[in-house]
C-alpha positions as CSV (number, residue, x, y, z in Angstrom):
1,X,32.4,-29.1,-78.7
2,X,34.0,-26.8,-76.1
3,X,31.7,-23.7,-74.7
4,X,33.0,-20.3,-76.0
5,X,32.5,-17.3,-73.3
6,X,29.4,-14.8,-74.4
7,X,32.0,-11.9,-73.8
8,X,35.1,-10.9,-73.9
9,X,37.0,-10.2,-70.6
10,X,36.6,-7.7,-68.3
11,X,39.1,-5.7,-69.6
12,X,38.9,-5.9,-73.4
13,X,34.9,-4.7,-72.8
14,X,36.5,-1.6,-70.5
15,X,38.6,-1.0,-73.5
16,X,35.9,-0.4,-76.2
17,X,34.4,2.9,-76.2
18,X,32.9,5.2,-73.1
19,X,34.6,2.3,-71.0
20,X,37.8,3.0,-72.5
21,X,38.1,6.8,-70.9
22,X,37.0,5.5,-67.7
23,X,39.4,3.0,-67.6
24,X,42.3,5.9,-69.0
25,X,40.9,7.8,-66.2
26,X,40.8,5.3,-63.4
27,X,44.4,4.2,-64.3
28,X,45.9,7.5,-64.7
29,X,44.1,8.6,-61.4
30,X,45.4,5.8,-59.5
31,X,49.4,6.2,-60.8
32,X,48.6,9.7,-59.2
33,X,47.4,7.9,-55.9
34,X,50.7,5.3,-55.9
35,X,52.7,8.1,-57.0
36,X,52.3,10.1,-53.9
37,X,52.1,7.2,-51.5
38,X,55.5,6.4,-52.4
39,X,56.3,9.7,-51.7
40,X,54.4,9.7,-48.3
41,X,56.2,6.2,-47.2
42,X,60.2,7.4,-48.5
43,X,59.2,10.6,-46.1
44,X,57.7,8.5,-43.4
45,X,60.1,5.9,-42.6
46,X,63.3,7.4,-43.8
47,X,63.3,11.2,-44.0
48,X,62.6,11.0,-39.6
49,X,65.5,9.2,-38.9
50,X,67.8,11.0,-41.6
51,X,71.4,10.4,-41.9
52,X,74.6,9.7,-44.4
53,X,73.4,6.3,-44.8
54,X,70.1,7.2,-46.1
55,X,71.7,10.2,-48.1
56,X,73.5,8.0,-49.7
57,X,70.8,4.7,-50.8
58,X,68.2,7.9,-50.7
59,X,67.8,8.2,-54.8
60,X,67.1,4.1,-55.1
61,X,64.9,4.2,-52.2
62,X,63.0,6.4,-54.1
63,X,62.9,5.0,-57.3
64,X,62.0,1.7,-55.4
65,X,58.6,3.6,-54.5
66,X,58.1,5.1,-57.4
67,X,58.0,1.7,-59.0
68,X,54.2,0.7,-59.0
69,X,53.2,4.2,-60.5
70,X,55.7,4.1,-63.0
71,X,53.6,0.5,-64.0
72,X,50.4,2.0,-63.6
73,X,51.1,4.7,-66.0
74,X,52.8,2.2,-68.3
75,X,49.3,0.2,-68.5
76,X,47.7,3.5,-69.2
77,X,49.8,4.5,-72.2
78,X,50.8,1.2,-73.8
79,X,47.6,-1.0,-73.3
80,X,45.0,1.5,-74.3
């Protein structure tokens, strides 16, 4: 007879009740946080050493950062 767990995981107890609007909170915060540090490392290593080049691949740079907020926030809306 196989052994069951006592509780769920981690993240379906986070999900249930008071934990649930830390969790909204914490993930939400942190898409804010990855958010801006994409911004921070576009400005940091190519803004300095601007030219037609970077104007150019500039927008998917960007997006290219932008991509673990965009997941964050994703986790927030869809798996809450």
């Amino acid at each position: 007879m196989p052994l069951e767990p006592k509780h769920n995981s981690l993240w379906e107890r986070l999900k249930q009740g008071k934990g649930r609007k830390i969790l909204s909170f914490l993930l939400l915060f942190s898409s804010i946080l990855a958010s801006l540090g994409g911004v921070a490392a576009f400005i940091y290593l190519f803004v300095l050493d601007w030219n037609v080049y970077w104007w150019i691949l500039s927008p998917i740079i960007f997006a290219l950062y932008q991509i673990p907020a965009v997941f964050l926030y994703w986790l927030r809306k869809n798996k809450l």
